[in-house]
FIKOLZA-1660 file (N, C-alpha, C; in steps of 0.1 Angstrom, whole numbers, plus 5000, padded with zeros to 4 digits):
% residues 235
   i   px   py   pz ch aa at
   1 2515 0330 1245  A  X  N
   1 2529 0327 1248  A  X CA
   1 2536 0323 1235  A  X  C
   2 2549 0330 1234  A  X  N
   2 2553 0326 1220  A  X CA
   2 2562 0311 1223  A  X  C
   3 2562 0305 1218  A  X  N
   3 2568 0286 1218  A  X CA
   3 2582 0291 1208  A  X  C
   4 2578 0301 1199  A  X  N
   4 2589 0303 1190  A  X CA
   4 2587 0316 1181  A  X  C
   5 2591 0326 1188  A  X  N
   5 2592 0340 1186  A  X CA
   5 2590 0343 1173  A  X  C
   6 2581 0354 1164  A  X  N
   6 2581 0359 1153  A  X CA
   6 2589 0366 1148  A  X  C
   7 2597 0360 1142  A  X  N
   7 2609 0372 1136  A  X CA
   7 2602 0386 1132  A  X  C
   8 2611 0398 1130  A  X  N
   8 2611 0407 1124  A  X CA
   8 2607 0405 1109  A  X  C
   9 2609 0398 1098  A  X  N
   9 2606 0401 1089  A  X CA
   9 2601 0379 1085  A  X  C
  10 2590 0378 1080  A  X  N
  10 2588 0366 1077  A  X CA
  10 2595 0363 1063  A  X  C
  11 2598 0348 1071  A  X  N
  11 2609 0344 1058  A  X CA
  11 2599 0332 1050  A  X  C
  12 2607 0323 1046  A  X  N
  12 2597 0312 1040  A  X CA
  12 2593 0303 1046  A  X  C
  13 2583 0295 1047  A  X  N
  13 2577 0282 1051  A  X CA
  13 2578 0271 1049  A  X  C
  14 2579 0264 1037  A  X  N
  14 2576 0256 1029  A  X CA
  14 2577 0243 1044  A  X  C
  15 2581 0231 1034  A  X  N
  15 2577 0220 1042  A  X CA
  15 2586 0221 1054  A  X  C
  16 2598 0229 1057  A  X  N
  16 2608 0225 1064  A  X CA
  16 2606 0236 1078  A  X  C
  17 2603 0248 1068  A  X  N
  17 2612 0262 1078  A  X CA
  17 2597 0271 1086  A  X  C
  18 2608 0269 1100  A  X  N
  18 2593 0280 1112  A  X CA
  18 2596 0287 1113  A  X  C
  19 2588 0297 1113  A  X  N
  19 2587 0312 1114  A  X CA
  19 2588 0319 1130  A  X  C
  20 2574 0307 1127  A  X  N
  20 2567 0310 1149  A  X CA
  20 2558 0299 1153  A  X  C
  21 2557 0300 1162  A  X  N
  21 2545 0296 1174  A  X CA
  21 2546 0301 1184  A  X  C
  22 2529 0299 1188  A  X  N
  22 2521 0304 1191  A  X CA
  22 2511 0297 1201  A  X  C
  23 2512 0298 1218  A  X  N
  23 2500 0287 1222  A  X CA
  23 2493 0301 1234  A  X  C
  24 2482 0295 1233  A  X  N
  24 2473 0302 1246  A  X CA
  24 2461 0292 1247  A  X  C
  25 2465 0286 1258  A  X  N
  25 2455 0275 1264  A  X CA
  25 2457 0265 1257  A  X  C
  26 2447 0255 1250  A  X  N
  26 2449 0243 1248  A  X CA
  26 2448 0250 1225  A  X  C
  27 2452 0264 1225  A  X  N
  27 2452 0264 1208  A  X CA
  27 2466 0266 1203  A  X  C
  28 2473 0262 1194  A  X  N
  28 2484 0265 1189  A  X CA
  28 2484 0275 1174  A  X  C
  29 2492 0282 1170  A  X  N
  29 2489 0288 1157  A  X CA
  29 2507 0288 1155  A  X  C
  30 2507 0281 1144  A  X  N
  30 2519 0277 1137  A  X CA
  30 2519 0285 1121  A  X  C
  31 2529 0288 1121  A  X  N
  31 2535 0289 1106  A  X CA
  31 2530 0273 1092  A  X  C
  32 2539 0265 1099  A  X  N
  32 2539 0256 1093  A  X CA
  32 2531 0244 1100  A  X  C
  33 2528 0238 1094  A  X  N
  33 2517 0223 1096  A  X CA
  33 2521 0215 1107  A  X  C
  34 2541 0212 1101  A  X  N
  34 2546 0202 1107  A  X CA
  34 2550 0203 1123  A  X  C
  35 2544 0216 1126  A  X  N
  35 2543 0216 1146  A  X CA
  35 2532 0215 1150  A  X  C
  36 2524 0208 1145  A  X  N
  36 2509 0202 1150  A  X CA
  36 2512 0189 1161  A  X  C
  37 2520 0184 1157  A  X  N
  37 2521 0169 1159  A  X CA
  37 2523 0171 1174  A  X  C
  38 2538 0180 1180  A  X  N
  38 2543 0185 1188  A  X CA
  38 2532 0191 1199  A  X  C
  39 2529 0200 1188  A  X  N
  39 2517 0205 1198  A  X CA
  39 2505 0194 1208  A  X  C
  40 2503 0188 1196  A  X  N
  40 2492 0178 1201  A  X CA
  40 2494 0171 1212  A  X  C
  41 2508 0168 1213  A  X  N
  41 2515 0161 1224  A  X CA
  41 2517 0166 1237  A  X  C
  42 2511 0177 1236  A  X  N
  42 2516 0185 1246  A  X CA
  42 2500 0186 1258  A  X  C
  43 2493 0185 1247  A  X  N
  43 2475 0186 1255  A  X CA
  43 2469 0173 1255  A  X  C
  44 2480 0161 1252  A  X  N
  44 2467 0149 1255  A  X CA
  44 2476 0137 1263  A  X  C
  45 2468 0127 1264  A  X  N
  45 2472 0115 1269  A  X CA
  45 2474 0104 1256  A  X  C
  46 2484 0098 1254  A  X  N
  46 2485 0090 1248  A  X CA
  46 2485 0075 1245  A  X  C
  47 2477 0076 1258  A  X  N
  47 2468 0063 1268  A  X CA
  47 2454 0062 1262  A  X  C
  48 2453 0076 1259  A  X  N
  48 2433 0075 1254  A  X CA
  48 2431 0082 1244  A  X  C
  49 2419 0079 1237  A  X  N
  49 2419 0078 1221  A  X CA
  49 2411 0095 1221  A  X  C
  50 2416 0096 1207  A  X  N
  50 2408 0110 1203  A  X CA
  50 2406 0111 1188  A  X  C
  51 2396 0115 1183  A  X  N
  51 2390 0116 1173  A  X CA
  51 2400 0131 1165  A  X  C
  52 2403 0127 1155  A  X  N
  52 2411 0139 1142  A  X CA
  52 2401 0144 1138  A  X  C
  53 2395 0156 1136  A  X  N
  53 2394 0166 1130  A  X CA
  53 2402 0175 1120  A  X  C
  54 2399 0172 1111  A  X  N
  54 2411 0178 1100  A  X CA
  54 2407 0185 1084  A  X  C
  55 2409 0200 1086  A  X  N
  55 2405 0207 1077  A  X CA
  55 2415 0218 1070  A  X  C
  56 2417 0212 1055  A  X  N
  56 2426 0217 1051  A  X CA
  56 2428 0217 1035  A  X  C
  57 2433 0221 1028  A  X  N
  57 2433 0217 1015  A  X CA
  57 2439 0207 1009  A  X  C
  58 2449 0202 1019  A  X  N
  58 2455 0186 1015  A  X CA
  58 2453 0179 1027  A  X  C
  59 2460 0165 1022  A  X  N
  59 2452 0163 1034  A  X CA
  59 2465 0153 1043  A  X  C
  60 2477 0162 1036  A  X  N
  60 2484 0158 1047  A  X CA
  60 2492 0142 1051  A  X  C
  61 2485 0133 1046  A  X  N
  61 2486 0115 1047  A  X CA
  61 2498 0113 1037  A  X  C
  62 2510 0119 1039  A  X  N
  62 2522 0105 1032  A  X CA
  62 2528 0103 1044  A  X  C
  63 2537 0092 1041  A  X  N
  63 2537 0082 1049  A  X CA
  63 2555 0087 1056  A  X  C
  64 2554 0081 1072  A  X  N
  64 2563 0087 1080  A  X CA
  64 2577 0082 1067  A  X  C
  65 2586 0084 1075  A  X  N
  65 2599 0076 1072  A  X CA
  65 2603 0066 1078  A  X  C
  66 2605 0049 1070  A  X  N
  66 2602 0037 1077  A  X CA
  66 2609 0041 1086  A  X  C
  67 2622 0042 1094  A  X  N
  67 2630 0042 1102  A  X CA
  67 2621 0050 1115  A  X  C
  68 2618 0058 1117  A  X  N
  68 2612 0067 1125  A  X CA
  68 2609 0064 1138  A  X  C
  69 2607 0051 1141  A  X  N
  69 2606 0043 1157  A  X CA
  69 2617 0041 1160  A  X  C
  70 2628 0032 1151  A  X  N
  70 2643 0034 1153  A  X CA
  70 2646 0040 1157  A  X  C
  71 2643 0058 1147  A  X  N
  71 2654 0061 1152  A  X CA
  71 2649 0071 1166  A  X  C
  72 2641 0068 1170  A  X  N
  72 2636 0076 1183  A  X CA
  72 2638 0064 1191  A  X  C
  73 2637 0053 1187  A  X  N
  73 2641 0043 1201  A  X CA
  73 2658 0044 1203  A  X  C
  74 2665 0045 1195  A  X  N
  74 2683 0049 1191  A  X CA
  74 2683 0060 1203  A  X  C
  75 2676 0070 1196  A  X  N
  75 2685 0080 1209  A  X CA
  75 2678 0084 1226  A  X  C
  76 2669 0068 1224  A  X  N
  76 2662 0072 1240  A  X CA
  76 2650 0081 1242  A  X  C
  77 2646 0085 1230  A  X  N
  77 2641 0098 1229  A  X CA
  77 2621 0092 1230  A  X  C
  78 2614 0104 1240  A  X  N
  78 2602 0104 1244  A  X CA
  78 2594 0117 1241  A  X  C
  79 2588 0114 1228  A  X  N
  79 2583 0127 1223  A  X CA
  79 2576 0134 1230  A  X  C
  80 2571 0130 1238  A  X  N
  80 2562 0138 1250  A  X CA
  80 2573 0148 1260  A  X  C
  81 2583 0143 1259  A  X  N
  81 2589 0151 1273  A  X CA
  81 2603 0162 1264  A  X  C
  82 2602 0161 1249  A  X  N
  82 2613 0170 1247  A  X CA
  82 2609 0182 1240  A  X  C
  83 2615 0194 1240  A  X  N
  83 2616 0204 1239  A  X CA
  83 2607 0209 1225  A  X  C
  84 2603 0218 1221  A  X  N
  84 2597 0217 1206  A  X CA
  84 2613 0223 1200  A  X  C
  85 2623 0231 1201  A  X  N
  85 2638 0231 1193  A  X CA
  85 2645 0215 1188  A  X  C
  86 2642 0204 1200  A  X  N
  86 2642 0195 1200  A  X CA
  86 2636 0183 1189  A  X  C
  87 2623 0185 1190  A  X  N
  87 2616 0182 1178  A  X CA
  87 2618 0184 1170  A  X  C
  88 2621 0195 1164  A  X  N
  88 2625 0202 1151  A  X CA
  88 2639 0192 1147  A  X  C
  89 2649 0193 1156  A  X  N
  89 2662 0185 1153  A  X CA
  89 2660 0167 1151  A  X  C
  90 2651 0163 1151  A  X  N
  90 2644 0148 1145  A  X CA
  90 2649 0148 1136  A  X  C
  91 2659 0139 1131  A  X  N
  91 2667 0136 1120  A  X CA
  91 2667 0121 1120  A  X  C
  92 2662 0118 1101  A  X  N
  92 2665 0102 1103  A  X CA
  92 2679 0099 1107  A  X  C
  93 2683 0085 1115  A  X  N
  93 2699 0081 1120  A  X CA
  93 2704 0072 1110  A  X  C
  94 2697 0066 1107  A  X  N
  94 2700 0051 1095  A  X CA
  94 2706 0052 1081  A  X  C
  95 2702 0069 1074  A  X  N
  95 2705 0071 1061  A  X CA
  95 2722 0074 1061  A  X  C
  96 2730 0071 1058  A  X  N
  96 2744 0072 1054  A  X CA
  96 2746 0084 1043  A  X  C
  97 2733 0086 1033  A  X  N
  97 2733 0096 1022  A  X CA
  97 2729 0101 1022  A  X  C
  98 2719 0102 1029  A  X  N
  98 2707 0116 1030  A  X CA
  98 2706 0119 1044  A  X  C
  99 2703 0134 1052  A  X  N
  99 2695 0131 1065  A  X CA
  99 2683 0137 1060  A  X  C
 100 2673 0132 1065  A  X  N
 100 2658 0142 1064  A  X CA
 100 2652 0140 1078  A  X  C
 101 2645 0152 1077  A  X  N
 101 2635 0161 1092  A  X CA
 101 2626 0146 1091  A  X  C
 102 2621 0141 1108  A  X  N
 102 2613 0128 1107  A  X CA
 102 2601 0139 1109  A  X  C
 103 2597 0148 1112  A  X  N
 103 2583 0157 1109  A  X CA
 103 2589 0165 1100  A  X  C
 104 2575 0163 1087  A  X  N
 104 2575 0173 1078  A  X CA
 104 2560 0176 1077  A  X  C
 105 2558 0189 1071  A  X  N
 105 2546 0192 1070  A  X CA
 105 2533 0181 1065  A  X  C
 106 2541 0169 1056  A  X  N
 106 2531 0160 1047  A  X CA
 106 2528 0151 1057  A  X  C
 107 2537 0146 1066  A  X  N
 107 2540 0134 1071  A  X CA
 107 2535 0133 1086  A  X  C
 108 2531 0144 1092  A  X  N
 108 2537 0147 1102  A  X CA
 108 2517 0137 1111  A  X  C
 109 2509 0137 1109  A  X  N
 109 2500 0129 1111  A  X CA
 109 2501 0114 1110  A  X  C
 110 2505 0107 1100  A  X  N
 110 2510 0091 1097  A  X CA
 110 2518 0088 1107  A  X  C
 111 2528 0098 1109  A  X  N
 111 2542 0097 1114  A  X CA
 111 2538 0096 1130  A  X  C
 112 2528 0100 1135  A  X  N
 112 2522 0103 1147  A  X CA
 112 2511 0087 1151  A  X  C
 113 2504 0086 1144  A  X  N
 113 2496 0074 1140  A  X CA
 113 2506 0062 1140  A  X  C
 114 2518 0061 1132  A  X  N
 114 2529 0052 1133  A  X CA
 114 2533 0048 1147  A  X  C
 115 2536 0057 1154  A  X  N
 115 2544 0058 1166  A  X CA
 115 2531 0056 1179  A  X  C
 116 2520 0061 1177  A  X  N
 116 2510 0057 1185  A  X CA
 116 2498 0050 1183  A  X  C
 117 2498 0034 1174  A  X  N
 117 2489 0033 1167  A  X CA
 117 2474 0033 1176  A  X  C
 118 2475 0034 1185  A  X  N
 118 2458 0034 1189  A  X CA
 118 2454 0048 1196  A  X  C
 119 2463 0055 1191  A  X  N
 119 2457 0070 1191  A  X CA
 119 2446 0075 1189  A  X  C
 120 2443 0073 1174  A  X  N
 120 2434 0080 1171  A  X CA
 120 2419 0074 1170  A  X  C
 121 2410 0077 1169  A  X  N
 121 2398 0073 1168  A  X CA
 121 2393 0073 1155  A  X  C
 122 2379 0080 1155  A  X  N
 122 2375 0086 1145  A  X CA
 122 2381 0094 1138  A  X  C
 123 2385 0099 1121  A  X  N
 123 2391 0104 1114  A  X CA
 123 2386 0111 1107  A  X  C
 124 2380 0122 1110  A  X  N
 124 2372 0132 1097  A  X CA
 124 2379 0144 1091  A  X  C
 125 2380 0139 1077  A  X  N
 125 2384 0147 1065  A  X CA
 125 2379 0156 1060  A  X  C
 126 2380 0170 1062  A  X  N
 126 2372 0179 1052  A  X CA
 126 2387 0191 1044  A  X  C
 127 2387 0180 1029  A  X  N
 127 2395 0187 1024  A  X CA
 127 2391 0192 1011  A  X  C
 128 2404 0200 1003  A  X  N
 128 2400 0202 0987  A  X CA
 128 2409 0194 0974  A  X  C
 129 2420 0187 0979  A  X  N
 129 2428 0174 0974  A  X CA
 129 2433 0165 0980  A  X  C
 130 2421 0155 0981  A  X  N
 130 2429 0142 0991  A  X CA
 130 2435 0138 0983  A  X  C
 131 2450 0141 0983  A  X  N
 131 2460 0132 0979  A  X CA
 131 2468 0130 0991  A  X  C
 132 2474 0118 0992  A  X  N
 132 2471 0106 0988  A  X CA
 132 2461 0098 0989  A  X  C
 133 2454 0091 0986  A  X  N
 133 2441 0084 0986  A  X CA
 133 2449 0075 1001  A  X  C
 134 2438 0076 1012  A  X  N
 134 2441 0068 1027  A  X CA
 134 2430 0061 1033  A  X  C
 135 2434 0044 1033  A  X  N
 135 2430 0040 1044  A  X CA
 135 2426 0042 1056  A  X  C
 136 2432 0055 1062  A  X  N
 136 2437 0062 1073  A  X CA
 136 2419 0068 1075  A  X  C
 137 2412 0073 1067  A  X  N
 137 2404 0084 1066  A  X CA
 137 2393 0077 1073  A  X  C
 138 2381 0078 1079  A  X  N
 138 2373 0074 1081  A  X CA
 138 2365 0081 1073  A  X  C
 139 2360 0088 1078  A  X  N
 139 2346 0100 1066  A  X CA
 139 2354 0114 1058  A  X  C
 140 2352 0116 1051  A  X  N
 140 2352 0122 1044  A  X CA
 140 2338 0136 1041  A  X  C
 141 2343 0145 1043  A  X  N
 141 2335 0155 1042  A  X CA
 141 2333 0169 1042  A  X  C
 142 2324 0173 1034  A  X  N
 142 2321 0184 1033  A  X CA
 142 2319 0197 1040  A  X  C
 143 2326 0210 1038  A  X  N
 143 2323 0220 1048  A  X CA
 143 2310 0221 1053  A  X  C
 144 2300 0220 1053  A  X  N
 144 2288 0223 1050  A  X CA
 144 2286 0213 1062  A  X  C
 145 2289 0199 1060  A  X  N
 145 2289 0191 1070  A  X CA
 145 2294 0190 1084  A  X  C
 146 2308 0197 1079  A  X  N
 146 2312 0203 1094  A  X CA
 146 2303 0215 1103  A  X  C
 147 2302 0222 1093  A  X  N
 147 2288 0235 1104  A  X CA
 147 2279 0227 1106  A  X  C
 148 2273 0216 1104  A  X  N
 148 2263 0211 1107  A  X CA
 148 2264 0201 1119  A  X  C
 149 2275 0192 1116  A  X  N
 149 2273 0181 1124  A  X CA
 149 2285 0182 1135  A  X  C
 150 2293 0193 1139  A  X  N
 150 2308 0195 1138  A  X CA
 150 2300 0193 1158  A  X  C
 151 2292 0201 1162  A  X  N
 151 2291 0197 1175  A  X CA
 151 2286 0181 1180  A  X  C
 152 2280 0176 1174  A  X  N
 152 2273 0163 1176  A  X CA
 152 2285 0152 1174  A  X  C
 153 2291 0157 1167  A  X  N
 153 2304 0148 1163  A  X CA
 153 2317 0145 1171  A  X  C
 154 2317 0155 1183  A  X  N
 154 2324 0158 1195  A  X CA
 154 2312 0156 1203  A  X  C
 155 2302 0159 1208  A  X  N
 155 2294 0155 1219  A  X CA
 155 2289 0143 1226  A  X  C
 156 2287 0136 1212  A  X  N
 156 2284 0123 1212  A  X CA
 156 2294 0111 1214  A  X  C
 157 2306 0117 1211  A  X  N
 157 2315 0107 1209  A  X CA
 157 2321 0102 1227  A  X  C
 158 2327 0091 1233  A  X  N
 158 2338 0088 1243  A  X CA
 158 2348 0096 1244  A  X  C
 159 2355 0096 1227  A  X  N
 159 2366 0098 1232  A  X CA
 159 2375 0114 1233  A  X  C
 160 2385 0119 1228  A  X  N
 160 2387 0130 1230  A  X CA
 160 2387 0136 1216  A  X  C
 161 2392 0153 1217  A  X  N
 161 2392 0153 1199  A  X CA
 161 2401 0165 1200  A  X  C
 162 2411 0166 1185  A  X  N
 162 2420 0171 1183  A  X CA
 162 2412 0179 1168  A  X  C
 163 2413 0191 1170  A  X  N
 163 2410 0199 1157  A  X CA
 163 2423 0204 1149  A  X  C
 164 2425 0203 1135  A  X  N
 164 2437 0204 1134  A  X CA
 164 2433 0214 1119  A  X  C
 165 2437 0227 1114  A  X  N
 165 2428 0238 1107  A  X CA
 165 2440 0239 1101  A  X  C
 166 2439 0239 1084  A  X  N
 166 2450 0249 1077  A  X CA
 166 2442 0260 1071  A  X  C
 167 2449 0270 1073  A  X  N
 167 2440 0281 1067  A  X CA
 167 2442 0281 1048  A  X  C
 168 2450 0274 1047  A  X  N
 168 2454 0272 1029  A  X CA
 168 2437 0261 1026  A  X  C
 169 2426 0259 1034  A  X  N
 169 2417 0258 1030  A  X CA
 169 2407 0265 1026  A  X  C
 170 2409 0276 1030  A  X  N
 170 2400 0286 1027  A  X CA
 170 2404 0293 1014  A  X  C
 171 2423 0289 1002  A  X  N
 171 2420 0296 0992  A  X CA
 171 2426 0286 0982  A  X  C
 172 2423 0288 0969  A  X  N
 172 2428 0281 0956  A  X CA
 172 2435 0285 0949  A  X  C
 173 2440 0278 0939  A  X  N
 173 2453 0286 0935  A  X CA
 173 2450 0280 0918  A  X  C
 174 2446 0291 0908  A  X  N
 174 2442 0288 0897  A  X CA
 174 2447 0298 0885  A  X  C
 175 2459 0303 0883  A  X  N
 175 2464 0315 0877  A  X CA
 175 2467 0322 0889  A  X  C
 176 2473 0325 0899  A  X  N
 176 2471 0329 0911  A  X CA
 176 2465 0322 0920  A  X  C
 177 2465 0330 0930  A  X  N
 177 2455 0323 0944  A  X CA
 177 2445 0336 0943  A  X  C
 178 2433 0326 0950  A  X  N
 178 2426 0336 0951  A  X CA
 178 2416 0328 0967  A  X  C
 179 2405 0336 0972  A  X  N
 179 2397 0331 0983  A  X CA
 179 2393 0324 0983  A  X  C
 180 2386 0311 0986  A  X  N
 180 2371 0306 0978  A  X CA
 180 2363 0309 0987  A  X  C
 181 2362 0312 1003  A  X  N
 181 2350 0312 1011  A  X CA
 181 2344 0329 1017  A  X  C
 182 2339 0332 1018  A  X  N
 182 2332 0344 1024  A  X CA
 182 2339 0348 1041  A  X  C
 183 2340 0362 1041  A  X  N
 183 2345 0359 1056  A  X CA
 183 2335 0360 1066  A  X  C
 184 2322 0359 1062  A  X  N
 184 2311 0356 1069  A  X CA
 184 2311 0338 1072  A  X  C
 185 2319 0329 1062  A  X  N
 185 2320 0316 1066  A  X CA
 185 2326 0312 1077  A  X  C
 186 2342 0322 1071  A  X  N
 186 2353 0320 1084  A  X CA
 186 2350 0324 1094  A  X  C
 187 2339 0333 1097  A  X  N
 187 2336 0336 1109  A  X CA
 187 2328 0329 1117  A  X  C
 188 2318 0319 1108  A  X  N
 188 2308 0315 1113  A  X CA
 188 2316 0299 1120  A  X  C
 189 2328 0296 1111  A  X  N
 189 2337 0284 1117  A  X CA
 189 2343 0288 1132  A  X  C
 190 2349 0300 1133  A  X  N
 190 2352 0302 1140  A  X CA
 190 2344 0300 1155  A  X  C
 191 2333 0308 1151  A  X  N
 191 2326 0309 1159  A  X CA
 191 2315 0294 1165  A  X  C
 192 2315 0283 1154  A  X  N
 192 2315 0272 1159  A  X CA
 192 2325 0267 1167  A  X  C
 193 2336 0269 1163  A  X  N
 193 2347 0260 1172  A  X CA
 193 2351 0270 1183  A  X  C
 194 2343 0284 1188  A  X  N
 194 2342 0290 1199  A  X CA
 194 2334 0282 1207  A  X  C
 195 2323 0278 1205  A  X  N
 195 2311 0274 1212  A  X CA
 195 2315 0257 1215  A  X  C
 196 2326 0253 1211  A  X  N
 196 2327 0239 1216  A  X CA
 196 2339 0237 1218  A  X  C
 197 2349 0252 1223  A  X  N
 197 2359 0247 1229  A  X CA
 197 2364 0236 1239  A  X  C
 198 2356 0237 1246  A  X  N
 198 2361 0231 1261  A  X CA
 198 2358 0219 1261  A  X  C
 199 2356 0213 1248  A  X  N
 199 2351 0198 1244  A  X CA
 199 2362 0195 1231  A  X  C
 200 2371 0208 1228  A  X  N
 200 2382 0203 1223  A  X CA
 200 2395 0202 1232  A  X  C
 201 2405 0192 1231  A  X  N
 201 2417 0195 1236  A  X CA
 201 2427 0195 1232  A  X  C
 202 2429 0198 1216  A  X  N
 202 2434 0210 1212  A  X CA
 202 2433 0213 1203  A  X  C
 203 2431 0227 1198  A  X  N
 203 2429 0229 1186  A  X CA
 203 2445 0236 1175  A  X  C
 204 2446 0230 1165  A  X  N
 204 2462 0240 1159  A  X CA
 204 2458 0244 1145  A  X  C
 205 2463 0256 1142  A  X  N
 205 2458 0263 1133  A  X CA
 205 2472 0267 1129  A  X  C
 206 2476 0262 1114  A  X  N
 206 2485 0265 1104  A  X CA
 206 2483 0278 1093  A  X  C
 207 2491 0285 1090  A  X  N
 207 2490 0300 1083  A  X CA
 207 2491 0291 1068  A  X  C
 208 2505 0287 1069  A  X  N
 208 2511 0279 1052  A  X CA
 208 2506 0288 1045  A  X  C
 209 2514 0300 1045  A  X  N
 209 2514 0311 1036  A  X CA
 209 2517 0310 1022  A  X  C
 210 2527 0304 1019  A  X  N
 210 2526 0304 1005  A  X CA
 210 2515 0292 0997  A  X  C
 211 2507 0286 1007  A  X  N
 211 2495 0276 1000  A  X CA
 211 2483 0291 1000  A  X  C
 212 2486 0301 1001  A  X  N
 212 2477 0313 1008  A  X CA
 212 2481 0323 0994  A  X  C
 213 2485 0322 0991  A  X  N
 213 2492 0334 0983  A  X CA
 213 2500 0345 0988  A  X  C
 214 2506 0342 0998  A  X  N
 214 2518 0349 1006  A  X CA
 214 2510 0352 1022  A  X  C
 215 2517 0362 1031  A  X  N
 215 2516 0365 1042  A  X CA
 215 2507 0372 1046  A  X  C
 216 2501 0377 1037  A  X  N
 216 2494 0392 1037  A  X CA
 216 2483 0385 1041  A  X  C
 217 2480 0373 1027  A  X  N
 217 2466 0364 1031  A  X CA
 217 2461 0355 1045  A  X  C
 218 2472 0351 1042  A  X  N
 218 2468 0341 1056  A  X CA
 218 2469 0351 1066  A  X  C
 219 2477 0359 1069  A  X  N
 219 2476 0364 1083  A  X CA
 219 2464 0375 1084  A  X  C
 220 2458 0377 1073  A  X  N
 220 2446 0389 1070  A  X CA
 220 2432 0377 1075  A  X  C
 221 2433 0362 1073  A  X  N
 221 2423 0350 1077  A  X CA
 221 2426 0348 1094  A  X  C
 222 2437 0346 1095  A  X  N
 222 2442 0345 1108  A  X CA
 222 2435 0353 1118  A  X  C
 223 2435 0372 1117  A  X  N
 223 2430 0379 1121  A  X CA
 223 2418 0376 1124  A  X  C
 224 2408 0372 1115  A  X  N
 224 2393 0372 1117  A  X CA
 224 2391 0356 1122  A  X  C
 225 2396 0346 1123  A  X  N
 225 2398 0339 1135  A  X CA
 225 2399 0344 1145  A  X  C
 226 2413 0352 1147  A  X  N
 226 2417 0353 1163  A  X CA
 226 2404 0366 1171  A  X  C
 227 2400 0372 1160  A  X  N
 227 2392 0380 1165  A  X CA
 227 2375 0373 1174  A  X  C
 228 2371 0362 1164  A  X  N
 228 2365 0357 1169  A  X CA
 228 2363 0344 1186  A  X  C
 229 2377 0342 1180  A  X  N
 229 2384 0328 1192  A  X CA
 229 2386 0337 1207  A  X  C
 230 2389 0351 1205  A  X  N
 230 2394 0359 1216  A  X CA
 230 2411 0358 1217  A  X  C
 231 2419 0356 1210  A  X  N
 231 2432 0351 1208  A  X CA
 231 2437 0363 1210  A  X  C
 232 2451 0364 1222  A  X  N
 232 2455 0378 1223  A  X CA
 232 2468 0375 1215  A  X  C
 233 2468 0371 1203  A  X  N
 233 2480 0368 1197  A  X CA
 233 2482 0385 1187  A  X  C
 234 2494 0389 1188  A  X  N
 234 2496 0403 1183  A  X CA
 234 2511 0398 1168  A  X  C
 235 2501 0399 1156  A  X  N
 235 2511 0392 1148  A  X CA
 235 2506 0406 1131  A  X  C
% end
């Protein structure tokens, strides 16, 4: 089901601008990062704790905009019950000089954590520049770690768990961008986080095409995901 139709021709991404979304069942597949948040809200209780899963090449952790409870307590507003067009329209109320989006792609985790602090649980990081250096993090780790311990890590645990995937993990950007992983890896990820769906509740997978080297890439990675996940997504 599209949440937000794919244009005819894709435009840019960056921290601000959506292209689409994308949900079937408890998975989301976004353009951009900063509709994770939204999504996630949509598959859990915010009563009970869930462990982050988070795999990506940054890692996502600057910090909300102090105002951000304001200004969601100002206009009455319950992020659970409004619209994702809605969401997007999240504007700080306080600045007189500036407005800026209260989800952005960097923020959009803190910003969530802020507003719900006993959300999250356990916090595992598998990235390729933690910047900013976070308190936030619990473990820290390695892909290699995740195929290994990625079921036991959800089996074992109480509480619930949120998988949250940028596919700008899988490439580097060094004179160009190029791959770093095999698509025998991406496949074999996939095919992990096939085998432990129903012990995630929810999983969201970001394209962030230009952290990809344009459209062509990410949506050429995306493919061999969705091919694996069973995703009838037609993009």
């Amino acid at each position: 089901m599209w949440i937000k139709e794919k244009p005819k021709e894709f435009g840019n991404s960056g921290k601000l601008n959506i292209n689409f979304l994308y949900n079937s069942d408890n998975i989301y597949i976004m353009d951009n990062h900063l509709c994770a948040a939204w999504c996630w809200l949509q598959k859990i209780d915010t009563d009970k704790i869930y462990n982050l899963i988070h795999i990506d090449r940054h890692n996502d952790l600057l910090f909300p905009i102090p105002t951000i409870k304001e200004d969601l307590i100002e206009d009455n507003i319950d992020l659970q019950k409004i619209s994702f067009l809605e969401y997007l329209s999240l504007n700080e109320k306080n600045n007189e000089s500036f407005t800026f989006q209260l989800f952005r792609w960097d923020n959009y985790i803190l910003s969530i954590d802020y507003i719900y602090p006993k959300l999250f649980g356990e916090k595992y990081f598998i990235t390729k520049e933690p910047y900013p250096s976070s308190e936030f993090i619990d473990f820290e780790c390695i892909i290699e770690e995740f195929l290994s311990d990625f079921s036991s890590w959800i089996k074992n645990s109480k509480n619930g768990c949120i998988l949250n995937l940028d596919l700008d993990f899988f490439y580097s950007q060094n004179n160009g961008f190029y791959k770093l992983y095999s698509d025998e890896l991406i496949n074999k990820i996939g095919e992990l986080i096939k085998q432990n769906l129903e012990n995630i509740d929810v999983l969201t997978i970001a394209l962030s095409p230009e952290c990809c080297g344009g459209w062509e890439s990410s949506i050429n990675t995306l493919r061999k995901l969705n091919n694996v996940l069973g995703i009838k997504m037609k993009i």
